[in-house]
Structures are given as structure tokens and as C-alpha cells.
C-alpha positions in Angstrom: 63.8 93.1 61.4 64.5 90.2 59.3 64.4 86.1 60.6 68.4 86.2 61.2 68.5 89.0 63.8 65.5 88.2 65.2 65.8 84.2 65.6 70.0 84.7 66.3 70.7 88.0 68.3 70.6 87.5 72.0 67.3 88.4 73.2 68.8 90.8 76.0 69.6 93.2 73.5 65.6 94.1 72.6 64.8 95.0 75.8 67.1 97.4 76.1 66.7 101.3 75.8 69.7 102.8 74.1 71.6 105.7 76.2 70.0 109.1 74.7 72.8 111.9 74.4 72.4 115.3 75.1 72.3 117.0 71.6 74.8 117.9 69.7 75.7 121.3 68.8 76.9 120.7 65.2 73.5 119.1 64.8 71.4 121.7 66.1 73.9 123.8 63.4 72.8 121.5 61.1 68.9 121.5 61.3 68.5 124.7 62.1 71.1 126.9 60.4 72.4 128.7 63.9 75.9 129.8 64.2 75.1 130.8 67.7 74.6 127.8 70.0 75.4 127.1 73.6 75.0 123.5 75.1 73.7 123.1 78.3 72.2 119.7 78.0 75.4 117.1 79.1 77.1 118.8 82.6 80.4 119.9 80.8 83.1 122.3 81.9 81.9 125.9 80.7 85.8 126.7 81.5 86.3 124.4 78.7 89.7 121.2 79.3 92.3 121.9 82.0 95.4 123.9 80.2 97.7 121.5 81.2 95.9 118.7 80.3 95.2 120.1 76.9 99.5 121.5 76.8 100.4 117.9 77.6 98.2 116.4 74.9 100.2 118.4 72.5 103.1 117.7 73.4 102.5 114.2 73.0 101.4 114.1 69.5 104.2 112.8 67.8 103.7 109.6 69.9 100.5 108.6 68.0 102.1 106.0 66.3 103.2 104.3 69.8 100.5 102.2 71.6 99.2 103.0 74.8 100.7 101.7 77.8 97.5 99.0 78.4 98.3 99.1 82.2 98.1 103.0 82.5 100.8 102.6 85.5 101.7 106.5 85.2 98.1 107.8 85.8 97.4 104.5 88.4 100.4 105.7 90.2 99.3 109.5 90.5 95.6 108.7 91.7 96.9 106.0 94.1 99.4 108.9 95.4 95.8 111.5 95.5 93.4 108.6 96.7 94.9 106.7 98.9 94.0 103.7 97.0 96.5 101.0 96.2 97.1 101.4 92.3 96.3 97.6 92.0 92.9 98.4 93.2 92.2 101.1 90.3 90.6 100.4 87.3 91.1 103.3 84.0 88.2 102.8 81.4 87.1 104.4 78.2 84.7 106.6 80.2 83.1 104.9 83.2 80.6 103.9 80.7 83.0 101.0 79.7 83.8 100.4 83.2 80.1 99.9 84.1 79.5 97.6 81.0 83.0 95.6 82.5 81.8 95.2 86.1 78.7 94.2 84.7 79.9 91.6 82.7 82.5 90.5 85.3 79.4 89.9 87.9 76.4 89.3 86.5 74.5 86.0 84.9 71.0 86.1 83.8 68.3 85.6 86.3 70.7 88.0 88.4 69.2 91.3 90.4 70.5 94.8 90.6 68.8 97.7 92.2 69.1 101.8 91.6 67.3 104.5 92.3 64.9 106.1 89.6 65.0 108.5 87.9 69.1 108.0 87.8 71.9 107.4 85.3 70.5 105.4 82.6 73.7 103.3 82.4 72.8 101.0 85.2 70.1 99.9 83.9 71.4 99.3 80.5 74.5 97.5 81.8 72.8 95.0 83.7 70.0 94.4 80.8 73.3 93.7 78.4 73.8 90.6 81.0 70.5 89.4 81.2 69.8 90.7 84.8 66.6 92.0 86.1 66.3 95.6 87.0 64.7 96.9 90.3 64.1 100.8 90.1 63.4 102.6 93.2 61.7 105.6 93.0 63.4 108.5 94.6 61.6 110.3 97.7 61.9 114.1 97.8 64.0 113.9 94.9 66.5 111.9 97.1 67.4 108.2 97.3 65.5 106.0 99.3 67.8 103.7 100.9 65.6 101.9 103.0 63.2 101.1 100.1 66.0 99.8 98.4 67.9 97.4 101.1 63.9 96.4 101.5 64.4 95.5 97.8 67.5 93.1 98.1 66.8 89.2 98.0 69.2 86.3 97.3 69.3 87.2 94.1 71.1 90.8 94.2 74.2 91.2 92.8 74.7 95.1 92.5 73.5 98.2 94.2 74.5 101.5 92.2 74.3 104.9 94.2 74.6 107.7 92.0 76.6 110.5 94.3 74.9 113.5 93.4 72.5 112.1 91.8 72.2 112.5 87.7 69.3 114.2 87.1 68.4 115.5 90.5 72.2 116.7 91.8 70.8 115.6 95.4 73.3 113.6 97.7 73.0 110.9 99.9 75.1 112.0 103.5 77.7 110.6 105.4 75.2 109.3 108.0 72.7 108.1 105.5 75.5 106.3 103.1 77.1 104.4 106.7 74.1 103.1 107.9 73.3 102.0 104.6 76.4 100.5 104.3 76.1 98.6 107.5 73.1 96.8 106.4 74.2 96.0 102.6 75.0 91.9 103.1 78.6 91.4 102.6 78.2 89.1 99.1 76.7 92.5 97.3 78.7 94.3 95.2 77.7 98.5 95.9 79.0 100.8 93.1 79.0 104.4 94.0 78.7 106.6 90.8 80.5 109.9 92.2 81.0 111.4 88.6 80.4 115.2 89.9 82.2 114.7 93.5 84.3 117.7 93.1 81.4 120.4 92.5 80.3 119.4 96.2 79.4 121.9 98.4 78.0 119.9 101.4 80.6 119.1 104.4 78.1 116.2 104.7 79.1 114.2 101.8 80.8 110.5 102.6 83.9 109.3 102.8 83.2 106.6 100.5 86.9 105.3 99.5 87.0 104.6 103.6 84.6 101.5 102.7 87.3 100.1 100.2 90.1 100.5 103.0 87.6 98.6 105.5 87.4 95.7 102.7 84.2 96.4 101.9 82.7 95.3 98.1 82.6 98.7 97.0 83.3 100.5 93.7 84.0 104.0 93.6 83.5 105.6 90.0 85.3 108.7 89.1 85.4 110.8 85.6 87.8 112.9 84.5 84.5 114.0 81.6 83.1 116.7 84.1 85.5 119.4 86.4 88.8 118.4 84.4 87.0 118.7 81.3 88.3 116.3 79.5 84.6 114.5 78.1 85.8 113.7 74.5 88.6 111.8 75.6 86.6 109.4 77.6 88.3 108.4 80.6 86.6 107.4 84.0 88.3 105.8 86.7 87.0 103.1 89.8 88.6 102.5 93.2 87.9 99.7 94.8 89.3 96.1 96.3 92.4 94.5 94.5 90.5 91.3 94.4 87.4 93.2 92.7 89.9 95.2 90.2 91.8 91.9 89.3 88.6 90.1 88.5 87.1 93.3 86.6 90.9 93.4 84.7 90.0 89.9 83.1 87.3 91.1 80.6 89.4 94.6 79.9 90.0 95.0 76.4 93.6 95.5 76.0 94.5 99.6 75.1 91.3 100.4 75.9 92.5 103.8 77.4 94.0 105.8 74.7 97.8 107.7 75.3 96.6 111.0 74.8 93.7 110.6 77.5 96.2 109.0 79.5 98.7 111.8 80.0 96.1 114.7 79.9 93.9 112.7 82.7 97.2 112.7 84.6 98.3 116.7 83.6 94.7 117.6 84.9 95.3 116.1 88.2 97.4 118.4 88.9 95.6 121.2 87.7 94.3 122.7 90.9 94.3 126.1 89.9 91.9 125.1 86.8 89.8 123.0 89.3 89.2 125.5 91.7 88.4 127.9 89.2 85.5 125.4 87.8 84.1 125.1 91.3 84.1 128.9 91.9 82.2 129.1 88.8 79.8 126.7 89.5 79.1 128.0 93.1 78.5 131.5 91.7 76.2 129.8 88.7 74.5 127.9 91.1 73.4 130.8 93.2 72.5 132.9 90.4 70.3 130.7 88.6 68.5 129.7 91.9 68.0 133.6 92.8 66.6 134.1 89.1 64.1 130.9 89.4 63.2 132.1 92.7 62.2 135.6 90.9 60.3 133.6 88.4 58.4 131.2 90.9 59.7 127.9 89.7 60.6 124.6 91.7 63.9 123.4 91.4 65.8 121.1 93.2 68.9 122.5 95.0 71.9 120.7 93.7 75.4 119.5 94.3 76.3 118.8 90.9 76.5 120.8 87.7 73.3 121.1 86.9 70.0 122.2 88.3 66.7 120.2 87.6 64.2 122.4 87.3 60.2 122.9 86.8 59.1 125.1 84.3 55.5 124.3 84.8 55.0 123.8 81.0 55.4 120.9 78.6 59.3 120.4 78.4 59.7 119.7 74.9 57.9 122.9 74.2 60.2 125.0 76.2 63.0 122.5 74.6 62.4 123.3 71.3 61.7 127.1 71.9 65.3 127.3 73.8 66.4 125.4 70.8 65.4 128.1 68.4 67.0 130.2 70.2 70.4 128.4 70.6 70.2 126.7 73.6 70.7 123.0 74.4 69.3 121.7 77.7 68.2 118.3 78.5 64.0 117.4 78.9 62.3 116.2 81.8 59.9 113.9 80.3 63.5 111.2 79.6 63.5 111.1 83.4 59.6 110.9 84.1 59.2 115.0 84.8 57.1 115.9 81.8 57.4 119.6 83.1 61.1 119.9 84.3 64.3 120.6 82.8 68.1 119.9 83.4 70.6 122.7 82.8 74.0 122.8 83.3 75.1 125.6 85.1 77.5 127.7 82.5 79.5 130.6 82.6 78.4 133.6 83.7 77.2 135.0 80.4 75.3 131.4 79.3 73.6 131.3 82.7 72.2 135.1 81.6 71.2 134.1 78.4 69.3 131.2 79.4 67.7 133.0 81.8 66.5 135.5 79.0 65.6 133.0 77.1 63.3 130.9 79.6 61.9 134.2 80.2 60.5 135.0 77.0 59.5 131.4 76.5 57.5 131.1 80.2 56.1 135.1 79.9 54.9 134.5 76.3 
């Protein structure tokens, strides 16, 4: 690193850990000459985008020329109509990605505190570094949150609590009862963002309410994506429901047209895409169920999920079984990133990529 980055970059920036993406397919194409791959390293749609998103999208590309309305009223108008949320208290981002690195720079100063769980979604952390905040990680307990280790956490200098509901990697939830009595203890001057990125695969009658703490007035983000069930990931567009006051303030560090047109209209096609949505949680359900029946078979641990994916203990090094699934055109996501040197995550596919991965683990674990 030479004298000028070193002497003139902010300082923030070397202690952070850059976000790690699930690998690429035309890579593993790449380095190891396969034609045959499937990716079950990053939670997308095995059903692939919602058709009416994707008909939309064409329809509209003769408009590429146009800019994008910056204030996406269209799409704000149809999630305020399915929320219940005033569309002057939503916020559209260029994944929620952006819209964690916005709320983080809308609320945090140096010296400032946020608290998540660990092992969770990596962006928290590297938000709030960006900023100059400290980072409190709280392990999780049984693969679950530990809510009372973290309000024990909070001093005067919090700022943020994220909740990741599921949970990225463990697809475990916090309840109804759990988030409201958590909620009734959070002091009033923090800011809680609740990540619910995989809300629609949820199974659990249990889960909260959680856009009911916005309509109480409560400091709360919601974060939304339309990356997972809608299948819309390369269009990167994520959504948060929250307070006016918090969307107005969050709206006065948004670049402007920072959602594209085309993710635009097909986020709004795919909310109306029920049958495409149902389908992807029938799916899921049925994946879920025979991947835990096929573990069970094989005497593994895994952690029952509410997500997309199932983390899972394969009671060998990861990156060994990694690579060997690798080598045999498989893409799931290591342990050892979240602290489980032995577990995996694996999306839950179609029907035919659950079997081959199954196969494949097989032949890796037997030999």
C-alpha cells in the first residue's frame, strides 16, 4: 500500500472485511471447465424471476433511454396499498444493501454503538464500520438470537439494533412473543432494523407482526427484498418500511435514480404475481422436508429453518466437502465464513438439485 492511501484514506475503511459472495457459476465454468453447474450457495429462486416481472421488463425496453422515476411513486404506491404502510414511510434501494449503507450513514458518527447477533448478515457489520461505529456481536444461543444478551448489551452509546428475521445463516426466527417483549424494553432513542429478507418462505404462525411497531410509532425499520421469492436478485432492489420522519431523514443521503426503471416495474409486476409466489413456497416446503428426511437418513445436525436454506453439519472440514461438491458442480456456501468450520449452507432447490446434492454429499461423506 503506498504513503497516499495509507496516510489519506479514512482509516474506517482498513478495518473493514469486504462482503464475500456466494460463487459464481461462470467462474466455477471458468476454473474448472464444467458445463454442468448448479448454485446453491446465495438463497435464489430455483423457479427462477416471476413471469410477469420478467414480461413487464420486456416490455419496457424501449424506455432505456428515459430515466427512472427517482421517487419510484408507482411501486411506493403498490406496497403501501399491500403493507399498510404510508408510501411516504417507504424507502426503494439498490438492494437493501444500499439501504443499510443509507441508514447507516443517516444515523451513525464515530464513537457510535450498534449491536447484532453473530453469526448473521455480514452487512451490519460492514455498514456501521463504513461510519466509524463500534460493533457489538452477540453470539447466538441454540442457533437463535439472544435478545436478552443483547438489550444487556445497549449503553448510551447505541444507535442501532439489527434483527435478522430468519436469520442468515441459521434460517431460525425470533417469535411474536419474543420480538414484543423485546420491543418493550428497546429505549425509545434506538433505531431497531428488522432484516426480514426471506419473510415469505415462513412457515411458523408464530412469526411477528413487525410493521405493527411502525404503526405504534415505534423507531423501527422493516427491510424487505424483492432478490429472494420474486426472484428478481440481479436487479437489486430491496425495500424498508418504517416512520415518515425516519424515511425523510434516510431520503436525504439517497443518491438520486438510484433504483433503476426496469427493477422498478418488474418489482411492481412481481407483486402481483401470487401464483409464481405460491408456487416458490410450495417448493420450498417440499425441499425443506426432503432434505431434512435425507440428513436425518445420513445422521447429520442441521438446523430447522424458515428461510431458504438449511445450515447444516457435515461433520467434516467444510472446505473439503466444498471443494469436492465443487468438482462435482455444486455451489453451496462454507461454514467456516460464519465460525462452523464443519457446517454448510444450502439453498433448498428444485426438486432435481435437492437430489443431486444429496448424491453428491453422499459420495463425498461415505468416501
Amino acid at each position: 500500500m503506498n504513503n497516499f492511501i495509507k496516510d489519506r484514506a479514512r482509516q474506517e475503511i482498513f478495518n473493514i472485511n469486504p462482503y464475500v459472495p456466494g460463487k459464481p457459476i461462470e467462474e466455477v465454468k471458468r476454473e474448472l471447465g464444467l458445463k454442468d453447474i448448479i448454485k446453491l450457495a446465495s438463497n435464489e429462486n430455483p423457479l427462477g424471476s416471476s413471469p410477469k416481472a420478467v414480461k413487464t421488463i420486456k416490455k419496457s425496453l424501449d424506455e432505456l433511454h428515459l430515466y427512472p422515476d427517482s421517487n419510484c411513486y408507482y411501486l411506493k404506491e403498490k406496497l403501501a396499498s399491500v403493507t399498510g404502510i404510508k408510501k411516504e414511510g417507504i424507502l426503494i434501494g439498490n438492494g437493501s444493501d444500499e439501504l443499510l449503507k443509507l441508514v447507516a450513514e443517516t444515523f451513525l458518527n464515530r464513537g457510535d454503538e450498534v449491536i447484532f447477533a453473530d453469526p448473521s448478515f455480514s452487512e451490519y457489520e460492514f455498514t456501521a464500520k463504513i461510519m466509524g461505529a463500534e460493533c457489538k456481536s452477540i453470539p447466538l444461543v441454540d442457533f437463535k438470537h439472544d435478545l436478552e444478551a443483547m438489550l444487556a448489551a445497549v449503553t448510551e452509546k447505541t444507535k442501532i439494533i439489527f434483527i435478522c428475521n430468519p436469520n442468515n445463516p441459521t434460517g431460525t426466527i425470533v417469535d411474536a412473543d419474543e420480538m414484543d417483549e423485546f420491543m418493550a424494553q428497546v429505549p425509545e432513542d434506538i433505531l431497531v432494523i428488522i432484516d426480514e429478507a426471506y419473510v415469505e418462505y415462513v412457515e411458523n404462525s408464530g412469526f411477528p407482526r413487525s410493521l405493527d411497531y411502525i404503526n405504534q410509532g415505534k423507531n423501527v425499520i422493516v427491510m424487505r427484498t424483492f432478490s429472494k421469492i420474486y426472484g428478481l436478485a440481479a436487479l437489486r432492489i430491496g425495500y424498508g418500511l418504517t416512520t415518515v420522519d425516519i424515511a425523510q431523514a434516510v431520503e436525504r443521503v439517497m443518491e438520486p435514480f438510484n433504483v433503476n426503471m426496469l427493477a422498478q416495474k418488474g418489482a411492481a409486476a412481481g407483486l402481483d404475481d401470487f401464483e409464481h409466489v405460491e408456487e416458490s413456497k410450495k417448493v420450498n416446503s417440499l425441499g425443506k422436508q426432503f432434505l431434512y428426511g435425507e440428513f436425518n437418513k445420513m445422521g447429520l445436525i442441521y438446523v430447522e429453518t424458515e428461510a431458504n436454506f438449511i445450515f447444516v453439519d457435515v461433520q467434516k472440514d467444510c472446505q473439503e466437502v466444498f471443494k469436492k461438491l465443487l468438482q462435482k458442480g455444486i455451489i453451496v456456501r462454507t461454514g467456516d465464513i460464519f465460525g462452523y468450520s464443519t457446517y454448510i449452507r444450502v439453498t433448498i432447490g428444485s426438486k432435481d438439485e435437492n437430489i443431486r446434492f444429496i448424491n453428491g454429499l453422499k459420495t463425498i461423506l461415505e468416501g
